[in-house]
Every structure is written in C-alpha cells, then in structure tokens.
C-alpha positions as CSV (number, residue, x, y, z in Angstrom):
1,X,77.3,22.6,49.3
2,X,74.3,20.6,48.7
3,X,71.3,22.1,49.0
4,X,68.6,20.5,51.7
5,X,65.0,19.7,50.6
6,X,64.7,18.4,47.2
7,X,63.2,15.0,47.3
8,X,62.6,14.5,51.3
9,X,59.3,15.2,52.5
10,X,58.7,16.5,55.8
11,X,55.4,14.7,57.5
12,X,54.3,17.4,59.7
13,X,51.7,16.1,62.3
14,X,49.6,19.2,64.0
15,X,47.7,17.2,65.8
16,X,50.3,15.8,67.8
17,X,51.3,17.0,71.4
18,X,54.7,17.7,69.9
19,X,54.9,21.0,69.0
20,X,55.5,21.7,65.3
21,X,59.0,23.4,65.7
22,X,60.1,20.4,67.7
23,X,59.2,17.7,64.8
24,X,60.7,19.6,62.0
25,X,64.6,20.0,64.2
26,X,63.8,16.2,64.9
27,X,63.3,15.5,61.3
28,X,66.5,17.1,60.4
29,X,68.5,15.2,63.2
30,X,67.1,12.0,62.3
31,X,68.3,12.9,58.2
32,X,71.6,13.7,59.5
33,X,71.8,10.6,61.5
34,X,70.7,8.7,58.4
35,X,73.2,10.2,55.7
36,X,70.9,12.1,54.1
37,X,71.9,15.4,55.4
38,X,75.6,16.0,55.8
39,X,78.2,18.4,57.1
40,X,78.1,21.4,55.2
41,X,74.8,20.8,53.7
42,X,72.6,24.2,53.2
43,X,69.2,24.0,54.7
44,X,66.2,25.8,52.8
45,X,66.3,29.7,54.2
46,X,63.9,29.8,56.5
47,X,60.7,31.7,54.5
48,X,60.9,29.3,51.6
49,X,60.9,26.2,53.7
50,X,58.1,27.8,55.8
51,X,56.0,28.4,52.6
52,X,56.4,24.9,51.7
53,X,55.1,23.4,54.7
54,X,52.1,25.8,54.7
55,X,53.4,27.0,58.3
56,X,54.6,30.7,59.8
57,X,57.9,31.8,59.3
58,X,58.5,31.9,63.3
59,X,57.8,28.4,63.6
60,X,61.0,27.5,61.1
61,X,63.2,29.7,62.9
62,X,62.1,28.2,66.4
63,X,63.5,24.8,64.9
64,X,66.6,26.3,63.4
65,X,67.2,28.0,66.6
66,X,67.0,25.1,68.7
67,X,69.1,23.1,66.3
68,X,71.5,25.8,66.1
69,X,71.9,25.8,70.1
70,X,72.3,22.5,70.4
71,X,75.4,22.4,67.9
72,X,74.0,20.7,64.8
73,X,73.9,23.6,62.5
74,X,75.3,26.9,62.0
75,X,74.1,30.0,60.6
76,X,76.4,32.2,59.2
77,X,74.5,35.7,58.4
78,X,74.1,36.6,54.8
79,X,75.0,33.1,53.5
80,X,72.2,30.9,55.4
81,X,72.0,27.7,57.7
82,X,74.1,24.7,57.4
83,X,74.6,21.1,58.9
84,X,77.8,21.7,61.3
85,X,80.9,21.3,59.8
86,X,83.1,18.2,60.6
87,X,85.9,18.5,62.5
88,X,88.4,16.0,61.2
89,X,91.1,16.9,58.6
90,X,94.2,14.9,57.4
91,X,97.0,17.3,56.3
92,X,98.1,15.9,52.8
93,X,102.1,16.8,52.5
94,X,104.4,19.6,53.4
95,X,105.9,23.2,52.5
96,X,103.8,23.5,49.3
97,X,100.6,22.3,51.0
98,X,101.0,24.4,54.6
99,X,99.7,27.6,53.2
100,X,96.8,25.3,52.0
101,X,95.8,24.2,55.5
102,X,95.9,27.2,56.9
103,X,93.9,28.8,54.4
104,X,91.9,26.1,55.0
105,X,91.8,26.2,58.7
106,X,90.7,30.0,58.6
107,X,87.7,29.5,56.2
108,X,86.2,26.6,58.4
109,X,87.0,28.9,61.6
110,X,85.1,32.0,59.7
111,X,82.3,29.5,58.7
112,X,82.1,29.0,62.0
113,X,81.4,32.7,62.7
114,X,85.0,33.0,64.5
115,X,86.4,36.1,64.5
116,X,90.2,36.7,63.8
117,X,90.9,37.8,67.5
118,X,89.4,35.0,68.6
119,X,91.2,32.6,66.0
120,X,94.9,34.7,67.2
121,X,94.0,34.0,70.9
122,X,93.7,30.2,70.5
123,X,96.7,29.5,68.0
124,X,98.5,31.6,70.9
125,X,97.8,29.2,73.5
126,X,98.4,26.2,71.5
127,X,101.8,28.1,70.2
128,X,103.3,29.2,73.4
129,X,102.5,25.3,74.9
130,X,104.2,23.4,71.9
131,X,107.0,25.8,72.6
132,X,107.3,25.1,76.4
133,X,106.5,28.2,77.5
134,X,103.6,28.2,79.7
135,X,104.1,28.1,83.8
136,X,101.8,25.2,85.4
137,X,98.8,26.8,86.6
138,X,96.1,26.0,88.1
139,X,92.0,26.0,87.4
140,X,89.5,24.8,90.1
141,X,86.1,23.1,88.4
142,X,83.4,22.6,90.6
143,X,80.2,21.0,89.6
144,X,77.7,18.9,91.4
145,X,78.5,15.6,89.7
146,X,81.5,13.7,88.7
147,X,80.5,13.4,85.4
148,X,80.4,17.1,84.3
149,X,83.8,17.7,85.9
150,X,85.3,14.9,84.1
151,X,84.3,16.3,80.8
152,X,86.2,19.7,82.1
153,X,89.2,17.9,81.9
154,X,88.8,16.4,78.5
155,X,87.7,19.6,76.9
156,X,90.8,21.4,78.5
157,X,93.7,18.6,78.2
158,X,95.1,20.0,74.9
159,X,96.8,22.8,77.6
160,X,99.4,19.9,78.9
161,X,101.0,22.5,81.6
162,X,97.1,23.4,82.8
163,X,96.1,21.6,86.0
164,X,92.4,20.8,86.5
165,X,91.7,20.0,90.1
166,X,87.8,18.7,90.4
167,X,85.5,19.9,93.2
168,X,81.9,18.7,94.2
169,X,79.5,21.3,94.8
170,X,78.2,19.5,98.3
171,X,82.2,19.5,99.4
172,X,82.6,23.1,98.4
173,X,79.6,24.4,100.3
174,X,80.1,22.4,103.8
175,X,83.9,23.8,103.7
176,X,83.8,26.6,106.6
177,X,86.0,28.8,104.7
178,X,86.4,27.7,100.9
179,X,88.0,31.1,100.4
180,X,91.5,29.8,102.0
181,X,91.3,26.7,100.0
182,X,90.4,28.5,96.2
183,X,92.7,31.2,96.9
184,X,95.4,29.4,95.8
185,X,93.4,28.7,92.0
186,X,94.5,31.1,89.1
187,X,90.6,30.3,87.6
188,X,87.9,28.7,89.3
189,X,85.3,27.3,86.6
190,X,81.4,26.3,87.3
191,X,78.8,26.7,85.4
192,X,75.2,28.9,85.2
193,X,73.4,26.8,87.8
194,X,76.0,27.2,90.9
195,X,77.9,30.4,89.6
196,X,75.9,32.6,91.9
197,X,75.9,30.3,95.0
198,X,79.4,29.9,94.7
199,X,80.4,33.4,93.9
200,X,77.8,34.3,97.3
201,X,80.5,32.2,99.5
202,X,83.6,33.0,97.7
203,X,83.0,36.9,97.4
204,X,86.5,38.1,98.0
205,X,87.3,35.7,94.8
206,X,84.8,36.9,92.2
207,X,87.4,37.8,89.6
208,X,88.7,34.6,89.4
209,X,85.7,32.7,88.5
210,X,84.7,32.0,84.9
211,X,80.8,30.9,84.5
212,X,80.8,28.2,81.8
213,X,77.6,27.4,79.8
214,X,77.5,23.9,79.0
215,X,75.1,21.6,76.3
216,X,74.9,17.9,75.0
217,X,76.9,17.7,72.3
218,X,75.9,17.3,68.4
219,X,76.3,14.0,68.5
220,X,74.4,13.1,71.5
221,X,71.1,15.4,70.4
222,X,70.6,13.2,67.1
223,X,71.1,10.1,69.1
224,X,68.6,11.0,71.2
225,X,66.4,12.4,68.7
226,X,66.2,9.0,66.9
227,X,65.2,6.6,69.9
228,X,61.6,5.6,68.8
229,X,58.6,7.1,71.1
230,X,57.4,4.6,73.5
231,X,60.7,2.7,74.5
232,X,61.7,1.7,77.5
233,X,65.7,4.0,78.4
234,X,68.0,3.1,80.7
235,X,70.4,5.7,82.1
236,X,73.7,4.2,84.0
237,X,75.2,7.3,86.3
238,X,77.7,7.8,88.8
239,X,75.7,10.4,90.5
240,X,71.8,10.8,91.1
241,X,72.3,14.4,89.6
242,X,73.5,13.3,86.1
243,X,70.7,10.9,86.3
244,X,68.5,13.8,87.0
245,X,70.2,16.2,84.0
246,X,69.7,13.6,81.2
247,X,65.9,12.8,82.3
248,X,65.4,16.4,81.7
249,X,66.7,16.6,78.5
250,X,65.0,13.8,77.4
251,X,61.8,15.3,78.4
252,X,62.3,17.8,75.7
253,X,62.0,15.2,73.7
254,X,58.5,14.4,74.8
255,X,59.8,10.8,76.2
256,X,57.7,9.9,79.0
257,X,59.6,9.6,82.2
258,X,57.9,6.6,82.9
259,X,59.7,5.0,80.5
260,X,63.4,6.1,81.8
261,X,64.8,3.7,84.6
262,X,68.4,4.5,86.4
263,X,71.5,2.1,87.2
264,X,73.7,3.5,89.2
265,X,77.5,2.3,87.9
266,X,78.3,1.1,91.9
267,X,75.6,-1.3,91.5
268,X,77.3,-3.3,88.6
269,X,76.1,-6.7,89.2
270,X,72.3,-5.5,88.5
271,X,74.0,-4.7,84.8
272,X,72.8,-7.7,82.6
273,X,68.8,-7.7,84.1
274,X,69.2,-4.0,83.8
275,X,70.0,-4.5,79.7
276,X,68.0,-7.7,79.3
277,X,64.8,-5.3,79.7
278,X,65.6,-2.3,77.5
279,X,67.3,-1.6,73.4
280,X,68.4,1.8,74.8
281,X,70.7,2.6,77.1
282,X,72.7,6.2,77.8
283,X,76.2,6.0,79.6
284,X,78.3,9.1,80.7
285,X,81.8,9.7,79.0
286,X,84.3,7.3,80.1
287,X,82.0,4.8,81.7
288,X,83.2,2.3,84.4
289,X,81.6,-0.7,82.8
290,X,83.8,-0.3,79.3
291,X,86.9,-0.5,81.7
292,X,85.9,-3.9,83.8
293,X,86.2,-6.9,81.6
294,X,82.5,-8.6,82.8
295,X,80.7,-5.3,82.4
296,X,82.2,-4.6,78.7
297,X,81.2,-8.1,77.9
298,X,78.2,-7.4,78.7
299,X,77.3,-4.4,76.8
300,X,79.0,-6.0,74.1
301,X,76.4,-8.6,73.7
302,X,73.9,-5.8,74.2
303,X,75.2,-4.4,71.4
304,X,75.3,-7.3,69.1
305,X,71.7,-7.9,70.3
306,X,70.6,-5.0,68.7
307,X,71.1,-2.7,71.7
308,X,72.2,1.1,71.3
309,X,74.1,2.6,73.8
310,X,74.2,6.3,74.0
311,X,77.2,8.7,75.2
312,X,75.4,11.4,76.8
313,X,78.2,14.0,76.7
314,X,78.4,17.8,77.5
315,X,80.5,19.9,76.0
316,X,81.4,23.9,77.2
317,X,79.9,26.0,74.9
318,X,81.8,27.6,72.3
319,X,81.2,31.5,73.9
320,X,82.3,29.7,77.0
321,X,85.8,28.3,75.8
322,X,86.4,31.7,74.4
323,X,86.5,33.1,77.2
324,X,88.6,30.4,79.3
325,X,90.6,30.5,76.2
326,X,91.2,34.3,76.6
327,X,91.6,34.2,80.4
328,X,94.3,31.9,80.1
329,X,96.2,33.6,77.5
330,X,96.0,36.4,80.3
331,X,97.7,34.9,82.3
332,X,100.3,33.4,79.9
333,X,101.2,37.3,79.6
C-alpha cells in the first residue's frame, strides 16, 4: 500500500468560510477522484499529517472522521486510515485457486473491520438462498420518497426469495389502522427520521421494525466534492423530498442554495432549457429520463457538451445491513 502525502501539497486556506477540516476531506476526495489517491492507499496517521500542516491534531481527525462516515476511507485500529477498498474481484481459475479467494475474501472483509460472526451470518444467507432453501418472506420499507425505497430494493435484491413491498410515509400515516395492514410483514424497515413516528402508530409491532441508517455513497461524496464553487446545479427528482435531502447535503458543501434549481422528472418536456442553463446536473438512481428515448438523447448531448451528471445514491449503512442481515437469518432458522 502506497503511502499518501509525498509530493501533493495540501493549500489550506484559513481565511476561508470553509472550515479547515472540511477542505482537507475535500482535498482528498478530489485526489481520489483524480487518480492520485487509490483504493487501498494509506493516509498520513493523523499527528504527522497535522504537524505538517502546522494545524491541531483534532482538526485531522475531524476530516478523517467525516470521510470515514461517508464511506471513502477506512480506519482499521492499529494499522491506520486507508482509501476504501474496491469492491470488484475476478476469480482467476478453480480447485487450486478457491482456497485463494477465500483467503482473499476474509482479509478484505477484516480490513474492513468485519468480524467473523458477522462474515458467518452473511455467507449463511447467501448459502441457504443458492441452495433453495429460504421461504418467501416479506419486508415492508417505508420512506417518504420513492427514491429512498427504491434503493431498498437494490441493496436487498441479492435475497431472490425476499419480497420488498414499498410504502410512502404520507400513505402509512393517513391509514386508520396501519397495524392490520403491517401485521402481515415479517420486518418492517425505515430509517432514523420516521422510526419513532412510525413505531408511535404501530406500537403493538415494535419488534418487527428494523431502523436503518442511510448515507450517499462513496461515489456520490467525491462527485460532489469536485463540482467547482459558484456553479449553477440542477437536481431532477421524483419527489419534492429527495429534492429537499440532496440540497441539504450539498450545503455541507458550502454550495449556495441559490445556486441549486429543481426539475421535477413529471415535467419532462422542461428537460433541454433545464440542461441548456447548467454543466451539473444530479439524477436519482434509476432515472426516468435514461429509460425514454427523447430524454436520454438529451442528456446524452449534455454529456458530450461537457455536462456531468451526478447519481445521487444512498446506500444503508453497513451497521444497518448487519443487522437486516442478522434478522433475516433469524428468521431463516
């Protein structure tokens, strides 16, 4: 593993409004999206790289932590902090290689700070469904926007005999008695912001619910992170919520709302005056336009124009999937 520093200078502006710890997790982003900083990659521990900026240790480990919340590095006690791992890996032959991969496998799972018990519980689930084994059953995900519930489903669709059935939150709350109706879920998922609301009109079926913490993923933090200050965003939602969550986020990245504009996906035909005016644009996952012919043609010549667009996707933390992960295997037994 390479080790981070060397020859890149950091430019470390105190007299900007953004604080410190926020350039220097920016400045690593933006070397990652650039090349210069790849998976696996150590970063400086955080003392040394403190005493070469001339700052305090806490303001290092601010920026780790943030970058280590957000998925784009990992720190693994007593070896240091790294640039996430990748996740792709080709298997190379057969009987004589297997014991390689596994090997393999495990290390990359450890580096990830995976503990064995955790490791067992997932190969189980993944086991028992190759081998036909698992009963349909069903989890309940409410969410207040279609977006977030759709990215549920991806994150859970290597469980082929699990059955994700979607729920707004606005549906769910004007329901006289949702009780009768979730009764009938093995697991109901939601996250943080509507666990407690939910759980206060669902009492009876407090067990079953599994409070999920979600993030942008790697990816979408260093695409964000490199969109220049001053430019004009445009967001394309389904829902004025997921509008609302992705203006937030970009806040924390001391982008001026003024600058972020909204297109909703049901107003399509406002699509090419809505690119004409911006370089940046941030889609959900699985975007209506890419599927219409017209609309993909569009972006397409966006895109050739010079245009970026982003794929601003959530992902279920990793604590989170344990748990559904371990609640499933539950049930299995």
């Amino acid at each position: 593993m390479c080790q981070y520093g060397g020859e890149v200078a950091y430019i470390i502006d105190k007299e900007s409004n953004m604080p410190v710890y926020r350039q220097i997790a920016q400045h690593i982003t933006s070397l990652i999206q650039e090349g210069a900083l790849k998976a696996g990659d150590r970063l400086f521990p955080e003392r040394e790289l403190a005493e070469r900026l001339g700052l305090a240790r806490g303001t290092v480990k601010k920026a780790y932590a943030e970058l280590e919340k957000d998925g784009i590095i990992q720190v693994i006690r007593g070896s240091g902090s790294f640039i996430a791992l990748d996740e792709d890996s080709a298997p190379q032959g057969r009987k004589e290689q297997a014991s390689g991969i596994i090997n393999k496998a495990l290390i990359e799972l450890g580096g990830l700070d995976f503990k064995l018990d955790e490791i067992r519980t997932m190969f189980q689930v993944i086991l028992m469904e190759r081998e036909n084994n698992l009963n349909t059953f069903h989890i309940a995900a409410i969410d207040c926007n279609p977006e977030a519930l759709a990215i549920f489903e991806k994150q859970l669709l290597y469980v082929s005999h699990l059955k994700l059935h979607k729920f707004l939150m606005e549906d769910v709350m004007a329901e006289p008695d949702p009780e009768k109706i979730f009764n009938e879920f093995d697991i109901i998922l939601t996250t943080s912001t509507h666990y407690e609301e939910l759980i206060h009109k669902m009492e009876s079926l407090k067990e079953r619910f599994i409070k999920a913490a979600v993030s942008p993923s790697q990816q979408t933090i260093i695409d964000i992170a490199s969109i220049p200050a001053g430019e004009s965003i445009g967001i394309i939602s389904r829902s004025f919520r997921f509008y609302e969550i992705i203006k937030d986020r970009l806040k924390t990245f001391q982008i001026d709302e003024n600058h972020i504009d909204n297109l909703y996906e049901k107003d399509g035909t406002a699509l090419p005056d809505f690119l004409e005016k911006r370089k940046y644009i941030i889609v959900p996952p699985d975007c209506n336009f890419e599927y219409s012919s017209e609309h993909r043609t569009y972006l397409q010549k966006f895109r050739e124009s010079g245009g970026k667009v982003i794929v601003f996707e959530y992902r279920i933390q990793r604590g989170s999937m344990i748990y559904i992960e371990e609640r499933i295997a539950d049930l299995l037994n």
